[in-house]
N, C-alpha and C positions, 0 to 999 in steps of 0.2 A: 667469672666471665673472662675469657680468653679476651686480651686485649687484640690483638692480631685480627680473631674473627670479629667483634664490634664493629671493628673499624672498616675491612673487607663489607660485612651487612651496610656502615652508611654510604661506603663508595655507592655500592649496587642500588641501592635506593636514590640518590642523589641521579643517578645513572639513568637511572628504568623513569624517574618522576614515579613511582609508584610503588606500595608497599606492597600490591598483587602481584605485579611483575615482579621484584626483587626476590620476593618468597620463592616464584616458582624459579627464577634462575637459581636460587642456593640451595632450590630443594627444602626448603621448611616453612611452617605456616606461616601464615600474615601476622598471625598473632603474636607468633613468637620472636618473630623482626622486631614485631614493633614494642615487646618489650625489652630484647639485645640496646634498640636504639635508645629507650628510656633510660635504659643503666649507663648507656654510654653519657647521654646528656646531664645524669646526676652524676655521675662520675669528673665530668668537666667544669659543673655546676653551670651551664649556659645552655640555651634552646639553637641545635643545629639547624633543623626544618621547620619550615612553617606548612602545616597540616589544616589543610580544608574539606569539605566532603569531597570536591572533583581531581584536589591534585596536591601536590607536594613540591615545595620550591626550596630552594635553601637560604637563610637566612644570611647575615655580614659576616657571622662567624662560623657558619657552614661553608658559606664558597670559600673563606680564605682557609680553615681546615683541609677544604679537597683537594685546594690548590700544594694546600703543603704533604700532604700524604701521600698522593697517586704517585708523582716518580716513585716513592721507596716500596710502595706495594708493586706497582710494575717490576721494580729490578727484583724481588723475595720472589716474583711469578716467576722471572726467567733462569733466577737462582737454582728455584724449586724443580722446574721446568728440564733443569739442565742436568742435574742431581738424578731427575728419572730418567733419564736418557742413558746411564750408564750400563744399562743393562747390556746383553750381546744383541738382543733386537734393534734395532732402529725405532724409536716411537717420539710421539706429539706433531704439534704445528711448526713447521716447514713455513714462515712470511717470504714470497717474493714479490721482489717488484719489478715489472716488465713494461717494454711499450708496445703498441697495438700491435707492430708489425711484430714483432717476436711473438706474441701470443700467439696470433692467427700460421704462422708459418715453422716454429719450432714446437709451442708447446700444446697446442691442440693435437699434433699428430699426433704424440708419444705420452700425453697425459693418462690417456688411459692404462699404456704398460704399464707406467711407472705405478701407479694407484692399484694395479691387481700385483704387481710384485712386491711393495709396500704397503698391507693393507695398514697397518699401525701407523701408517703415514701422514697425517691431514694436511692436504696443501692450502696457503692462504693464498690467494694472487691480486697482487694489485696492478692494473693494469694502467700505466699513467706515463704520456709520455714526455713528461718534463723530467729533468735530473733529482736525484731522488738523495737524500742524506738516508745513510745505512743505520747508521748507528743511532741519528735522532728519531727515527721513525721508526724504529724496533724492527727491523727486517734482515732477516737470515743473511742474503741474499740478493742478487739482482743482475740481470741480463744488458746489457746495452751496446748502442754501437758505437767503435772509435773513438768514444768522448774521452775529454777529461776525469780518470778518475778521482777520487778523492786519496789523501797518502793512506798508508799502511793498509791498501786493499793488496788482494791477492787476486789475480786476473787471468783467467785461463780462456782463450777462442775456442769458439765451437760456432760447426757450421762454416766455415771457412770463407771463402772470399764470400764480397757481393760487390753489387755494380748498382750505379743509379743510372736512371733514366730521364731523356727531354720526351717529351709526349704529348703529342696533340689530337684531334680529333679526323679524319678524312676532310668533314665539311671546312674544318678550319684553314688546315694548308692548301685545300683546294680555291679559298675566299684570298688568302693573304701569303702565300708563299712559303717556301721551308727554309729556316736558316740553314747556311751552308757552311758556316763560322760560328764559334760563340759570339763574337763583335757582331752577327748580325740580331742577336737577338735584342739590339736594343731598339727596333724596328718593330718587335712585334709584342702582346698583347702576355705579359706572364702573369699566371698566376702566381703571385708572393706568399711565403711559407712565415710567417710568425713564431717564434720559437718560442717554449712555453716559458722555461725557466727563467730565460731571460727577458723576455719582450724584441729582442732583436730582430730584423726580417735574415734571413739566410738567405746568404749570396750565394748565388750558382757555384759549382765547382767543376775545373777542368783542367784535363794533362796538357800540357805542351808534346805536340806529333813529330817535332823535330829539330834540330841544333842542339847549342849546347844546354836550353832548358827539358830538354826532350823526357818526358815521363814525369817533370815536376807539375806538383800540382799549383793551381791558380784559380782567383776568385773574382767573382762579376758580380756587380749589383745590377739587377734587373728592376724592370717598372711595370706594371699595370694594371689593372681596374681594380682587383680583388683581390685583398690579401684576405689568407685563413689561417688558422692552429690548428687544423683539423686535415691528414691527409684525406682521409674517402671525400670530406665535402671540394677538393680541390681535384680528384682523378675525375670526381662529378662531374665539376665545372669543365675539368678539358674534354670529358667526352661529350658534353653539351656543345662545345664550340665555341667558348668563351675565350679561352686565351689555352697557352699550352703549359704547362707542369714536368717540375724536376722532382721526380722523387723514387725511392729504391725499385730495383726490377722486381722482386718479387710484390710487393705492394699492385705492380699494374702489371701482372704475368696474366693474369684469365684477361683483363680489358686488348691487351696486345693480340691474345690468343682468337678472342671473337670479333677483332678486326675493328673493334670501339676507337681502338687508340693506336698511333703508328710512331714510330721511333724516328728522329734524326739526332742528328750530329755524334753518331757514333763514334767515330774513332777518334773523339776526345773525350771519354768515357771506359776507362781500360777499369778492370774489377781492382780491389783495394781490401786492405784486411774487415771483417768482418764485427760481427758479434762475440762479447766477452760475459761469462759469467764471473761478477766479479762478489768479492765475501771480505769481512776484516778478517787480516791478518794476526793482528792482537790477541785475537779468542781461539780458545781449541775446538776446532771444530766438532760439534757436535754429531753422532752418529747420522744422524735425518739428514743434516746437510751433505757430508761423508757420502751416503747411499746416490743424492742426488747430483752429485757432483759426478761422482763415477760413473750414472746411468748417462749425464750427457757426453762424457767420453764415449763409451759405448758408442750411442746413437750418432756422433759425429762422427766415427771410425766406420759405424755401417753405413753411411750417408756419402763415402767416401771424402769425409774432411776432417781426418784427425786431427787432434789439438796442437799446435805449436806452442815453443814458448814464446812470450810475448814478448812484442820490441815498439820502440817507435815507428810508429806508421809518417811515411813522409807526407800525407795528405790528412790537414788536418780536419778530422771526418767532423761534423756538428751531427747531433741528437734530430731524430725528424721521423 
């Protein structure tokens, strides 16, 4: 008995709760799991699972077994994983992790090329939009705006600038007036953004229009009724009339468009660098990342936003 696959068969069973499930993930009977598992148990001289007619749980020395195994099986996966990738095709799973608004406005559009031009390609997406650790969460990969990244990432913009937005409802400003200042906004009714990662609420952000702060940016904490982590439930809340919302122009480009939501305090709102795909650096990149990485050169270059290289952005952008 191959000790590698034993052990791979108790992960999956421990995984599925079930010796039907795990068969058919590894492709072999039930019967034959469940004698793989037996040899493994006499093998260690100790009972991993405890086996009922409805289910399978793992025992004290099963959980702490799976505890110590699964990283090293993980890393022999990404090993093995990376080892097939050497070929001249591009093949396997692609892990990114993205937030809502990059999903919905960079990678829906172009997901489709990219998947009939890659068919060996299998993309994973996680779609989350707190800050995300690359390397503890096993991910290729990852898109973000302005943040902080973590060291020894590689960061390349795509999609070039973007701009956030203050946004309220018609019925709203017609009720309570339009700030003509950020300093008026502490007057009126904001909905507050929660930030995932951290629990923070996000303070507004604004350029100075003129002297010698003129283009620096600046921060406001705002107040009122409802704070959310979620932007659609907050673009909601401002087209209901609740209070008014800062958040990126594409996020509230169609509510703008169909007259939902109206813009003020523009001109202290000038656009700012954008979105980064950013990868570790440490690793050689693998051909699947390779491929994806030069399709969103492409597609930023046909978008008219080729990539620059990266710098300090003087505005320090927060995740949202």
């Amino acid at each position: 008995m191959r000790d590698d696959y034993a052990l791979r068969a108790f992960r999956a069973i421990a995984e599925y709760g079930s010796f039907t499930r795990a068969a058919a993930a590894l492709d072999v009977t039930a019967s034959a799991l469940s004698q793989t598992l037996q040899q493994l148990e006499n093998q260690l001289g100790t009972r991993l699972l405890q086996r009922t007619t409805r289910q399978v749980g793992l025992t004290e020395a099963g959980s702490d077994m799976l505890q110590r195994i699964a990283p090293a099986l993980n890393e022999l996966d990404l090993a093995m994983d990376a080892i097939r990738q050497h070929g001249d095709r591009p093949r396997g799973t692609l892990r990114l992790t993205v937030p809502n608004v990059v999903a919905q406005s960079i990678i829906e559009p172009v997901l489709g090329e990219f998947m009939a031009r890659w068919p060996d390609v299998q993309l994973d997406i996680h779609v989350d939009n707190g800050l995300t650790d690359l390397i503890a969460e096993g991910f290729d990969a990852g898109i973000r705006l302005g943040e902080r990244l973590q060291r020894d990432m590689v960061a390349i913009p795509i999609g070039g600038s973007v701009r956030s937005v203050v946004v309220g409802s018609p019925a709203y400003f017609e009720r309570c007036g339009r700030p003509k200042e950020p300093k008026d906004l502490q007057s009126h009714n904001c909905i507050k953004f929660r930030q995932i990662s951290s629990g923070a609420i996000y303070r507004w952000e604004f350029a100075h229009r003129s002297g010698a702060q003129k283009g620096r940016w600046y921060e406001i904490a705002v107040d009122g009724s409802l704070t959310v982590n979620d932007i659609p439930l907050a673009m909601r809340a401002a087209e209901d009339g609740i209070g008014i919302t800062c958040v990126l122009e594409v996020s509230a480009r169609a509510a703008l468009d169909a007259g939902r939501l109206e813009r003020v305090l523009e001109p202290w709102l000038p656009p700012y660098e954008g979105f980064y795909l950013y990868y570790p650096s440490r690793f050689q990149v693998a051909p699947k990342l390779r491929v994806f990485i030069d399709f969103m050169r492409e597609w930023s270059a046909r978008s008219g936003a080729a990539p620059k290289h990266r710098s300090n952005a003087s505005r320090n952008a927060n995740q949202r």
